[in-house]
N, C-alpha and C positions, 0 to 999 in steps of 0.2 A: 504493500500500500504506500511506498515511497511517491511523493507527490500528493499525496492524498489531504483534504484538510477537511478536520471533521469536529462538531462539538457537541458536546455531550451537559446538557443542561443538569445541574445537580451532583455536578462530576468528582464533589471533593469527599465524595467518603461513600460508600455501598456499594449499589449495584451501578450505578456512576462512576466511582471510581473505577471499579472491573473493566468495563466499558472502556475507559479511557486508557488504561494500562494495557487494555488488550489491542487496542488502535494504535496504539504508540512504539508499542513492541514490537507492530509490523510495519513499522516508518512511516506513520500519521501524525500529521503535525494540528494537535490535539485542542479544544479549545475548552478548556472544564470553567464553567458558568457557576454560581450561586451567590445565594446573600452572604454568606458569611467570608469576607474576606479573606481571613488568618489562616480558615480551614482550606482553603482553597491553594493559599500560597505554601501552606505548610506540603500539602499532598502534591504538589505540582514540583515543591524542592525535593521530597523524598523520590516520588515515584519519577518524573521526571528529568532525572539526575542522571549525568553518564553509565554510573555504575549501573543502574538498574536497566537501563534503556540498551544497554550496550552498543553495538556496530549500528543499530536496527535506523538511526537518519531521524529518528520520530521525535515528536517533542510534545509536550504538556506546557498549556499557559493558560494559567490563572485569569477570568476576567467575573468580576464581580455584575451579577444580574438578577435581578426580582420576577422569576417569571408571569405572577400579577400585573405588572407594571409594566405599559406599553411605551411609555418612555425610556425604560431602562433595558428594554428589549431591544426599541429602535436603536439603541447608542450603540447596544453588542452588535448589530446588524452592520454599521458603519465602521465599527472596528475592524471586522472582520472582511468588509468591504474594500477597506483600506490596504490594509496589511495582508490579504490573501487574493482577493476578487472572485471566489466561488467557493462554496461547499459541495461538497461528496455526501459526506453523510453527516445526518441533522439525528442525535438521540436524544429524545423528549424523554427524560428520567424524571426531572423533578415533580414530588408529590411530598402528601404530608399524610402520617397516620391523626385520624381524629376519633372521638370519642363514640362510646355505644351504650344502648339502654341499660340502667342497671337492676336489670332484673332479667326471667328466662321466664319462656311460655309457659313451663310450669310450675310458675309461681298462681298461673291462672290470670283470667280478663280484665282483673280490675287495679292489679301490683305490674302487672305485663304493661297493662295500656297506660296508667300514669307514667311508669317509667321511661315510656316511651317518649310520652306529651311532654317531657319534662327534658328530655334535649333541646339543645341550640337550635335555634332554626339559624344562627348568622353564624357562631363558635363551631356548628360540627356539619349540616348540611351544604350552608354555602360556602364556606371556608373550601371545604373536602370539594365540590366542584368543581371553585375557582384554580385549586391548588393542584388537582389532578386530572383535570378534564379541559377547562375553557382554555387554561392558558396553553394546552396542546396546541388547540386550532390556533390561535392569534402568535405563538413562534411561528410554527410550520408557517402561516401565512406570511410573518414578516421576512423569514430565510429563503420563501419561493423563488426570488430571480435572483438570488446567488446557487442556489440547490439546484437551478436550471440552467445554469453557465457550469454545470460539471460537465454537460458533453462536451465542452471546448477545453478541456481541462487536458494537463496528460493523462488521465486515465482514460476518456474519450467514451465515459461511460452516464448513465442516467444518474442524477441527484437519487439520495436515499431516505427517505424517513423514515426511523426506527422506535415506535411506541412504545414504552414501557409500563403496560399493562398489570394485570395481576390475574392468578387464579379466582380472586375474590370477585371476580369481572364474568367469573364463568357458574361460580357453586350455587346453588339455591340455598345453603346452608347460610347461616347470617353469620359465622361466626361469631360465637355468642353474641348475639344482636348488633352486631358490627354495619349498621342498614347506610350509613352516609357512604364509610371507604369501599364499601361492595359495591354500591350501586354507580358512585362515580367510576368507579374501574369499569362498571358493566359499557357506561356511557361513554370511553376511552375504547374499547374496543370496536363498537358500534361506529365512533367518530373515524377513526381508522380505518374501517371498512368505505365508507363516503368517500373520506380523502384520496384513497386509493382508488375508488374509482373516476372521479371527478380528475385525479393529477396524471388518472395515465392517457390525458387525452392526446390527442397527434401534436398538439398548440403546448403543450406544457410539457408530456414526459418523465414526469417523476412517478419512483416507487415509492410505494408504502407498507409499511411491513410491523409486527408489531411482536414482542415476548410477553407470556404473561406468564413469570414465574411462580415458583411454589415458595418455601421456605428458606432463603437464604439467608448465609450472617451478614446482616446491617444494621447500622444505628438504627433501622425503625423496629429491627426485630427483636435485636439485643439490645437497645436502649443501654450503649455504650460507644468508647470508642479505645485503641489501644496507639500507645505512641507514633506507630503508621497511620494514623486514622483506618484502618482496618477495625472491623468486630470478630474478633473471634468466637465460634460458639463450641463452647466443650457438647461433648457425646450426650452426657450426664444430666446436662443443664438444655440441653435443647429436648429430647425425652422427659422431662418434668415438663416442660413449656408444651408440650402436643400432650400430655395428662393432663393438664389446667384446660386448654380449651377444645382436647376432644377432636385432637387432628390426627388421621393414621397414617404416619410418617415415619420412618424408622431414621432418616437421619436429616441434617439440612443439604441442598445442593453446593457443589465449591466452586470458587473463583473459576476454576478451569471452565465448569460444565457451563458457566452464565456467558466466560469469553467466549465461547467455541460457536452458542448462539448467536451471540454479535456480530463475530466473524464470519460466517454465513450469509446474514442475512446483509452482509454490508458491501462481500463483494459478489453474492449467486444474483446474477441479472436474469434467472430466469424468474424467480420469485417477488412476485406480485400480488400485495392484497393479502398474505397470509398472517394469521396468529398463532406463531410458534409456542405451544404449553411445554416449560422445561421446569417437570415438577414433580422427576420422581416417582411419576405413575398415583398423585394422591389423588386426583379428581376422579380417577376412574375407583376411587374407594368409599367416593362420599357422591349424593345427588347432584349430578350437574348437567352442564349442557352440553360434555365433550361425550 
């Protein structure tokens, strides 16, 4: 992927960072997006850094973005504009986990239904939209005519949008009442499909393509971070964590298994419009739509 420039929105720690270490390592000159500055520049000096990157051409550069904020989107647009004049590949990671009803249908209709009434409609529904769904479409749209000047790129190949989804996008199961981050993810999938078809017109030419993982180690899972900004998740302590909420999982997925998806779908030009589930085999264990 020498020649390649690609960013990855939410890039400075999870399945972001995977992402970006996996484009980098194959000579992509990397562009990891998010709010938090420190974390950004810190994972972009670590993972970034000759040592780690070795012979491979690729590089990691920190640029601070809101993906809320269509002002702070346009400016990454312009950067990127400047200093590169097209993108390859466009990965829409950033999301947020938000909060769920505290209670379970077996508590019965009327501890079930207050708990329910008693969510955020701005703190967990629309937050979890804006944060995992709307602001998909409005990057993807503002990256569109740099994502479509990759055919004049040396790769000489289609712009790429890569969604990052969730299984929670696919289970009927609520995870225990998890009804905002399920249903935005279901709404990330759906929007993915549209885009994908709408970009691969003769006039535009972009792919679209989207993952919707299972259980990985990341801050949103392990609600941690370790001096690499990496999460580690012990055997022990993720097996407690699928007993707490009832998920039949025997281990979490690794850095490798989430690169390997990236990589695929970043340079197979034949894939178009699909949603790769790399998760382990858990959805075919629980009610879903796969």
């Amino acid at each position: 992927m020498k020649g390649w420039v690609t960013v990855v929105t939410g890039g400075g720690t999870g399945l972001g960072l995977i992402a970006a270490r996996a484009l980098a390592a194959n000579g992509a000159k990397v562009y990891i997006t998010g709010r938090r500055k420190e974390v950004l520049d810190k994972s972009a000096s670590i993972h970034g850094s000759p040592d780690s990157l070795g012979s491979s051409e690729g590089a990691i550069i920190p640029i601070e973005m809101d993906v809320t904020s269509k002002e702070s989107i346009q400016k990454v647009v312009e950067i990127v504009e400047r200093e590169a004049g097209y993108v390859n590949v466009l990965v829409n990671n950033a999301g947020i986990g938000t909060g769920r009803a505290a209670a379970a249908a077996s508590d019965g209709p009327e501890i079930y239904g207050r708990a329910m009434f008693a969510e955020s409609i701005d703190d967990d529904f629309q937050k979890a939209y804006l944060s995992n769904c709307t602001q998909v479409y409005f990057v993807t749209a503002a990256f569109m005519p740099l994502l479509a000047r990759a055919k004049s790129s040396p790769a000489q190949v289609p712009g790429n949008v890569i969604n990052i989804a969730s299984i929670s996008g696919f289970t009927k199961w609520s995870q225990n009442s998890q009804y905002s981050y399920n249903s935005s993810k279901a709404a990330v999938i759906h929007l993915t499909r549209m885009l994908a078809c709408e970009l691969s017109h003769e006039n535009i030419q972009i792919r679209v393509n989207a993952i919707a993982p299972g259980y990985f180690p990341t801050e949103l899972t392990t609600n941690s971070l370790d001096p690499q900004n990496q999460s580690p998740w012990p055997l022990d302590a993720f097996q407690k964590e699928m007993k707490r909420v009832g998920a039949k999982a025997s281990r979490p997925g690794t850095d490798e298994e989430f690169a390997s998806a990236i990589l695929n779908l970043s340079v197979n030009g034949y894939i178009w419009g699909h949603v790769m589930v790399v998760d382990g085999g858990l959805l075919l264990r629980h009610p879903s739509s796969v």
